[in-house]
C-alpha positions as CSV (number, residue, x, y, z in Angstrom):
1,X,27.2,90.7,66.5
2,X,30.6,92.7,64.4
3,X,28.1,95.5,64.2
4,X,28.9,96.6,67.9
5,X,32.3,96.9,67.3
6,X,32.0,98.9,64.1
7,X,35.0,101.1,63.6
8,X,36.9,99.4,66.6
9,X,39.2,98.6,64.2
10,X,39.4,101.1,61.8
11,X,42.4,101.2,60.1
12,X,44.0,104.5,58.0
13,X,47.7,104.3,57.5
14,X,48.9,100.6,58.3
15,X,52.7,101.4,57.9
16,X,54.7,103.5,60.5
17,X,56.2,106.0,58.3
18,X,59.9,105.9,57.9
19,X,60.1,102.1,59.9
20,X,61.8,99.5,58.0
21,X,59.6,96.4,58.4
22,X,62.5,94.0,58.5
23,X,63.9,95.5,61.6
24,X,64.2,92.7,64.1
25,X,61.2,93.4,66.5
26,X,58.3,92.3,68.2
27,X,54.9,93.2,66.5
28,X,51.5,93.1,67.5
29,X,49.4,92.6,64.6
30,X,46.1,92.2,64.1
31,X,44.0,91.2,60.7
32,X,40.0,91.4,60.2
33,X,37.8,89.3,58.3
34,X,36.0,91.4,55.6
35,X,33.2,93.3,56.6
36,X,33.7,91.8,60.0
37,X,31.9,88.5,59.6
38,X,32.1,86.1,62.6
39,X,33.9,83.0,59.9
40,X,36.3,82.1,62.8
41,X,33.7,81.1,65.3
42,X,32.0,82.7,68.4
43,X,32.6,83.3,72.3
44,X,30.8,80.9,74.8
45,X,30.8,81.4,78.4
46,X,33.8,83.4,77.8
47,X,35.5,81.0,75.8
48,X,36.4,80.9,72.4
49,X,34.9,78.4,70.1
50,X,36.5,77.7,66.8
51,X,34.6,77.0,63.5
52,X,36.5,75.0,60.7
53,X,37.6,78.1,59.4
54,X,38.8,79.2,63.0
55,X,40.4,76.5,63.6
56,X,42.2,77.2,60.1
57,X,43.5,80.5,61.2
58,X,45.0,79.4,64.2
59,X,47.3,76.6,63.2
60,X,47.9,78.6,59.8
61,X,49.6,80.7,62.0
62,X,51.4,78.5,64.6
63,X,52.7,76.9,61.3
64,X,54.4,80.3,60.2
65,X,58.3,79.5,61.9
66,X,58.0,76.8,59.7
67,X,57.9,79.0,56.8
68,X,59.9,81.8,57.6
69,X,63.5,81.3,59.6
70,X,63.4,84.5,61.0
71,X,60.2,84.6,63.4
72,X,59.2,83.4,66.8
73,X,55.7,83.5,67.9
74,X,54.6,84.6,71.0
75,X,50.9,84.8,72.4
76,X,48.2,84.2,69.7
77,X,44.5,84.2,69.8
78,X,41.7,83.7,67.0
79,X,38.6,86.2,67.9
80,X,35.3,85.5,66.2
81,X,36.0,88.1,63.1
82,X,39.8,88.9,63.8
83,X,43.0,87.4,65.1
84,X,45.3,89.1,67.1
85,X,49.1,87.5,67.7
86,X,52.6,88.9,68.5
87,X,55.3,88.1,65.7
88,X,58.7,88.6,66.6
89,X,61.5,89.3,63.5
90,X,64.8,87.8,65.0
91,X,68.3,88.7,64.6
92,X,70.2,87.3,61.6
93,X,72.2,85.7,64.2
94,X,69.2,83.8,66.0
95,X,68.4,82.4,62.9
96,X,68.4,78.2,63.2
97,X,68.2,75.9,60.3
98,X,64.4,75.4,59.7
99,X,64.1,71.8,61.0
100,X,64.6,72.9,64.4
101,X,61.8,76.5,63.3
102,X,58.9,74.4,65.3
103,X,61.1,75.4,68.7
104,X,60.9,78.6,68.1
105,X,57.2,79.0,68.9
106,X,57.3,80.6,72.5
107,X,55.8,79.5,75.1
108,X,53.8,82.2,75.6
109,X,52.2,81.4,72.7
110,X,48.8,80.2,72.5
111,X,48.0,76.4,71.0
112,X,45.8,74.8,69.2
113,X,43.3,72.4,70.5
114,X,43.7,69.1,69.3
115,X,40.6,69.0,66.6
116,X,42.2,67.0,64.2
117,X,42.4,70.0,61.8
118,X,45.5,69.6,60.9
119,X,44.7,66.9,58.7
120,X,42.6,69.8,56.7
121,X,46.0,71.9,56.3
122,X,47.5,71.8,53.5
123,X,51.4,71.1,53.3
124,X,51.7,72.1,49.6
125,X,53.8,75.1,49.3
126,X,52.5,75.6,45.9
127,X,50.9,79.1,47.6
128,X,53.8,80.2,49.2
129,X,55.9,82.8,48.7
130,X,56.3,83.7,44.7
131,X,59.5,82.3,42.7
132,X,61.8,85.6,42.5
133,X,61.3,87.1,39.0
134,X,58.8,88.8,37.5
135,X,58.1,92.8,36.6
136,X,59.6,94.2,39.7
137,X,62.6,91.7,39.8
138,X,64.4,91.7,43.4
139,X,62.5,94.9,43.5
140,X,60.0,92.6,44.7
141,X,58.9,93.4,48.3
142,X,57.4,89.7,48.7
143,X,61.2,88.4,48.2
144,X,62.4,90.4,51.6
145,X,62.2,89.3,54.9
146,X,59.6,91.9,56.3
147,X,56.8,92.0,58.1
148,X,54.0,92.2,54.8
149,X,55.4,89.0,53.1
150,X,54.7,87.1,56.3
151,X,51.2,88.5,56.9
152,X,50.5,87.9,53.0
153,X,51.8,84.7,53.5
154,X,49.5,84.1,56.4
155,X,46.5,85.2,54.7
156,X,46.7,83.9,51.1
157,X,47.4,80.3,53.0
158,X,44.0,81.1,55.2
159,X,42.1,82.1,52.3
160,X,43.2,79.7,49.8
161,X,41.9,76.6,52.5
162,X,38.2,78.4,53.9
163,X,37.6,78.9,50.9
164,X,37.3,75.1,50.5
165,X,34.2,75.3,53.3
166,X,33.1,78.6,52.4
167,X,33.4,80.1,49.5
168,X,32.5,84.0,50.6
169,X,35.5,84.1,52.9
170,X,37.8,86.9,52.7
171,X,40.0,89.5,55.1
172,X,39.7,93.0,55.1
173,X,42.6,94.4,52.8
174,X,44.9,95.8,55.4
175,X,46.2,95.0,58.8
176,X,47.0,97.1,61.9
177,X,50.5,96.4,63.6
178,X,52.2,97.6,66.1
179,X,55.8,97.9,67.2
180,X,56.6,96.7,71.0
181,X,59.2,98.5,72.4
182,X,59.2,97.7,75.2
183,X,58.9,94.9,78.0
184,X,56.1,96.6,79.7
185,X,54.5,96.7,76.4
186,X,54.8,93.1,75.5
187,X,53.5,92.8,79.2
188,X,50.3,94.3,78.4
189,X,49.5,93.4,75.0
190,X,50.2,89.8,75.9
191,X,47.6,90.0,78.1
192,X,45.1,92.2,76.4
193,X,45.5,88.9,73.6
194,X,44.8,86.3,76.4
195,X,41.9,88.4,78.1
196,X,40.2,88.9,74.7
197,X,37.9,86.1,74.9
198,X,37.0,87.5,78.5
199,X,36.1,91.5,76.9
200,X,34.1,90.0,73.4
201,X,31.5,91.9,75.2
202,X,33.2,95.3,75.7
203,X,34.3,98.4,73.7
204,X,37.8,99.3,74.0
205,X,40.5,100.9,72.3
206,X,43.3,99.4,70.4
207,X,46.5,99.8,71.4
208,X,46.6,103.0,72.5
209,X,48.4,102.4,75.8
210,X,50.4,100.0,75.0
């Protein structure tokens, strides 16, 4: 099936050139499984249906405010070999102590069905974020608060628990963003994200009016 949307997502330079990645924003983001392999599932009827490994991905992600002080989550969906979701950097000011981070999830966002796989994810932090130290000291880019520490995040956690039902999971080495400017922007890509299930079926380019 990924072989009709070879090079849909082809990815050069993954970085906007001169952005700072910490700059409070909303960002569209979307990661690939490698090679485009279908781990997360497939589209019935129009729907999505999530395998184990889907079903990974998706609360993975919903768990990120949890993680991370300074990000709300707005609309979210897992695609057979890619997830899109919009990520939104706050303000220091916006910033809550982290027992109150689940309320940060909008409500745009897009939940997970109840599977009972969240008895599958791990709550060892044991794979997050490195201690500080190291070579590269502070230097570190993994100690900042960008927008790369949380995808790494994301994806480490992902990998590290697949890999526990299949062993030949893995994402493709980069990610595509995108910076929302805009409220008509948001508008759109939010539903380009919920309307994704509906176009599994269709060619169409990424991002480019948005």
């Amino acid at each position: 099936m990924h072989d009709k949307f070879k090079g849909k997502y082809r990815i050069g330079s993954a970085r906007k050139t001169g952005w700072d990645y910490s700059t409070p924003a909303k960002y569209f983001v979307t990661i690939c499984t490698k090679d485009r392999e279908c781990f997360f599932g497939d589209v019935v009827d129009k729907k999505m249906n999530l395998s184990i490994i889907g079903e990974i991905a998706q609360e993975i992600w919903l768990s990120i405010p949890n993680h991370f002080d300074f990000v709300k989550l707005h609309a979210f969906i897992v695609m057979p070999d890619h997830i899109h979701g919009i990520l939104e950097i706050l303000q220091i000011d916006d910033v809550k102590p982290r027992r109150n981070a689940i309320h940060r999830v909008s409500t745009d966002a897009i939940h997970p069905i109840s599977t009972g796989t969240i008895n599958r994810v791990s709550t060892d932090d044991s794979i997050d974020t490195p201690i500080p130290g190291g070579a590269t000291g502070t230097n570190n880019p993994m100690l900042h608060s960008n927008l790369s520490r949380i995808i790494r995040w994301y994806k480490g956690k992902v990998t590290f628990l697949s890999r526990k039902n299949n062993s030949a999971f893995a994402w493709q080495s980069r990610f595509h963003d995108h910076i929302i400017r805009n409220k008509e922007s948001f508008d759109k890509i939010t539903s380009y994200i919920r309307k994704n299930p509906e176009n599994w079926n269709h060619k169409y380019n990424l991002g480019h009016d948005f």
